[in-house]
BAMI-404034 format. One record per residue (C-alpha): residue number from 1; x, y, z. Coordinates in steps of 0.001 Angstrom, whole numbers, plus 500000, padded with zeros to 6 digits. Each point is the difference from the previous one (the first is absolute). Layout:
N
<NUM,<X,Y,Z>>
...
end
This chain:
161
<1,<177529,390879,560579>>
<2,<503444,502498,500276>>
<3,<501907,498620,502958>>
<4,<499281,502981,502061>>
<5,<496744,499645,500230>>
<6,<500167,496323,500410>>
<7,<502228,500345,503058>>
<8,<497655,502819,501505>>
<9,<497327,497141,499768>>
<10,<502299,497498,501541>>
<11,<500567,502274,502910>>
<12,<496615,500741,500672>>
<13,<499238,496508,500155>>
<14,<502189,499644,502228>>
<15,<499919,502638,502769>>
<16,<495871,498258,499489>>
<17,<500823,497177,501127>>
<18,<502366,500771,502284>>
<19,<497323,502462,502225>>
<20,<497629,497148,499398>>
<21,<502201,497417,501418>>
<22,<500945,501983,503276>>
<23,<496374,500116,501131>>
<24,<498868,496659,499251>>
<25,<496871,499419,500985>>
<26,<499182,498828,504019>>
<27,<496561,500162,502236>>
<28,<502446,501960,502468>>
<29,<500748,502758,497331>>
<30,<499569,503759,501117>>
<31,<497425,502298,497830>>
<32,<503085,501986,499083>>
<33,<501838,496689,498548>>
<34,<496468,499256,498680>>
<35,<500222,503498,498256>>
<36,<503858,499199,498438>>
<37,<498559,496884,498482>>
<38,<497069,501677,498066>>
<39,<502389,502937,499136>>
<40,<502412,497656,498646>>
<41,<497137,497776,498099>>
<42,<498923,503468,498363>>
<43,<503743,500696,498789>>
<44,<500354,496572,498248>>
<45,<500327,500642,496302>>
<46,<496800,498433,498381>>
<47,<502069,498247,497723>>
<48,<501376,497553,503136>>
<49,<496160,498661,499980>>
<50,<499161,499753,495913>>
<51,<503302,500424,498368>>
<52,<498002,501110,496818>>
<53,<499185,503186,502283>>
<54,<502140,503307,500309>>
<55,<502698,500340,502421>>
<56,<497884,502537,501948>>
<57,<499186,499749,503506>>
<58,<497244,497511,500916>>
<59,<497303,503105,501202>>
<60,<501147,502771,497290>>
<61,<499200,497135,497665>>
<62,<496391,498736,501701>>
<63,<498873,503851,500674>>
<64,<500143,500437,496075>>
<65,<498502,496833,498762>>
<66,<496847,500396,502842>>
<67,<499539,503554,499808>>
<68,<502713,502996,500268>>
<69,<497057,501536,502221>>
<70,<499050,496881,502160>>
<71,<501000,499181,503229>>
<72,<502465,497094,501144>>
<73,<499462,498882,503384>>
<74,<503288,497548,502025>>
<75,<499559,497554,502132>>
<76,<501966,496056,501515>>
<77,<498039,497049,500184>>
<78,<501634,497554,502076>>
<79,<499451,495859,498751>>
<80,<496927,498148,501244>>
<81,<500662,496728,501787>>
<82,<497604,496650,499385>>
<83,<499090,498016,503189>>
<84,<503319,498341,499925>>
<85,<501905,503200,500104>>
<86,<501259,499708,496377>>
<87,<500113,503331,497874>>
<88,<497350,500369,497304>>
<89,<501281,502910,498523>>
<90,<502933,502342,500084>>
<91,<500317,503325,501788>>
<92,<499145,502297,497937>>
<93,<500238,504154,499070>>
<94,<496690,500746,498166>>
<95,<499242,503411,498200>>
<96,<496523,500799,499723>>
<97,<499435,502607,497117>>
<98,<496673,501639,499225>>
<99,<499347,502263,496989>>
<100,<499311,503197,500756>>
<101,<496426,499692,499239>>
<102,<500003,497287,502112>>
<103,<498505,497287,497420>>
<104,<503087,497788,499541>>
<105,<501729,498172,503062>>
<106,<503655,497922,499187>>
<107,<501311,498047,502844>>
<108,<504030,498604,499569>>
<109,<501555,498072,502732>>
<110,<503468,499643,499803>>
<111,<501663,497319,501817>>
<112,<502491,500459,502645>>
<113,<499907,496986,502544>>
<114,<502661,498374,501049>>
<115,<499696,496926,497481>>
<116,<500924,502722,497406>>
<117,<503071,500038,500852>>
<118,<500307,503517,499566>>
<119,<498701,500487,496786>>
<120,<496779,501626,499609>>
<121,<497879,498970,497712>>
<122,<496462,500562,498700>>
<123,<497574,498028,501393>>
<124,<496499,500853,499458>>
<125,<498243,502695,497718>>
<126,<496303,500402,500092>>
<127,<497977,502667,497802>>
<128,<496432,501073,501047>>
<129,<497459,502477,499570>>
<130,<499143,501531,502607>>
<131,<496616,500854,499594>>
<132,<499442,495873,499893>>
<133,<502393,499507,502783>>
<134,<497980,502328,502453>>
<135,<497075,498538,498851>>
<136,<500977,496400,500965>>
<137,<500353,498699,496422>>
<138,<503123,498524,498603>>
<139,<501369,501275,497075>>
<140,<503758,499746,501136>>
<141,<502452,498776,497597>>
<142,<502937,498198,500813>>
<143,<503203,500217,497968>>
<144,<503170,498513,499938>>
<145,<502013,502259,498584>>
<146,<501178,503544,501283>>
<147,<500365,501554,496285>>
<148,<496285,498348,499185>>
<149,<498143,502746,502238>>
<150,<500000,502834,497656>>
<151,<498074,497899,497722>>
<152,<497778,498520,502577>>
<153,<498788,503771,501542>>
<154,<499459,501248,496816>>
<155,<497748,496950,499494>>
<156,<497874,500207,503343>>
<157,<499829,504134,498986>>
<158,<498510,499354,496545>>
<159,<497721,497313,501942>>
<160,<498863,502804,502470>>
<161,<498564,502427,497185>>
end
């Protein structure tokens, strides 16, 4: 990597992190905060989540490997608490793409709750179809791995014809 390039990369990490970090996630956050926290999850280069990923931003990257014609939808989901009041799950900023033909659904959460500790990270990726999902069966795929869901669409679309 020439050390331009590298230090572009560095730098975009870091202005990331730092937007991230000044709206850390709280139940009293305003829908415009709510807003710079999404924004700021969509800059993150991909490669901060799966470093075997490009050092493109997070939604450029998901737009191309869902559909360049699909349809990414935002949104913040605070934790859930059990009975006892202990968190089950982080906050999380969740992108909700659907192909443009509206047969393929990926869900990724990214987690931004305070017991990050200002880091987001990826926390949940689930593939469907969405013919199935609409038709209450379960065909969703969960995956581990950010740079895995290229390979996991293309599998549910050769499954769908």
């Amino acid at each position: 990597m020439n050390r331009g390039f590298g230090s572009c990369l560095l730098l975009t990490f870091v202005l990331s992190v730092t937007a991230f970090a000044q709206h850390a996630p709280s139940r009293d956050m305003t829908d415009a905060q709510l807003q710079n926290l999404m924004n700021a999850i969509r800059r993150v280069p991909v490669s901060n989540f799966d470093r075997r990923l490009p050092a493109m931003e997070f939604e450029k990257w998901l737009q191309t490997q869902v559909d360049p014609d699909g349809k990414i939808g935002w949104g913040f989901l605070y934790s859930a608490a059990d009975n006892q009041g202990s968190l089950r799950a982080p906050d999380v900023v969740q992108a909700n793409v659907m192909t443009k033909d509206r047969r393929l659904m990926a869900v990724v959460e990214i987690a931004v709750g305070h017991h990050e500790k200002g880091v987001p990270r990826v926390y949940r990726i689930d593939v469907m179809s969405a013919n199935n999902a609409t038709a209450g069966k379960s065909d969703s795929i969960e995956i581990t791995r950010l740079g895995k869901l290229p390979y996991y669409l293309q599998r549910l679309k050769t499954y769908e014809h």
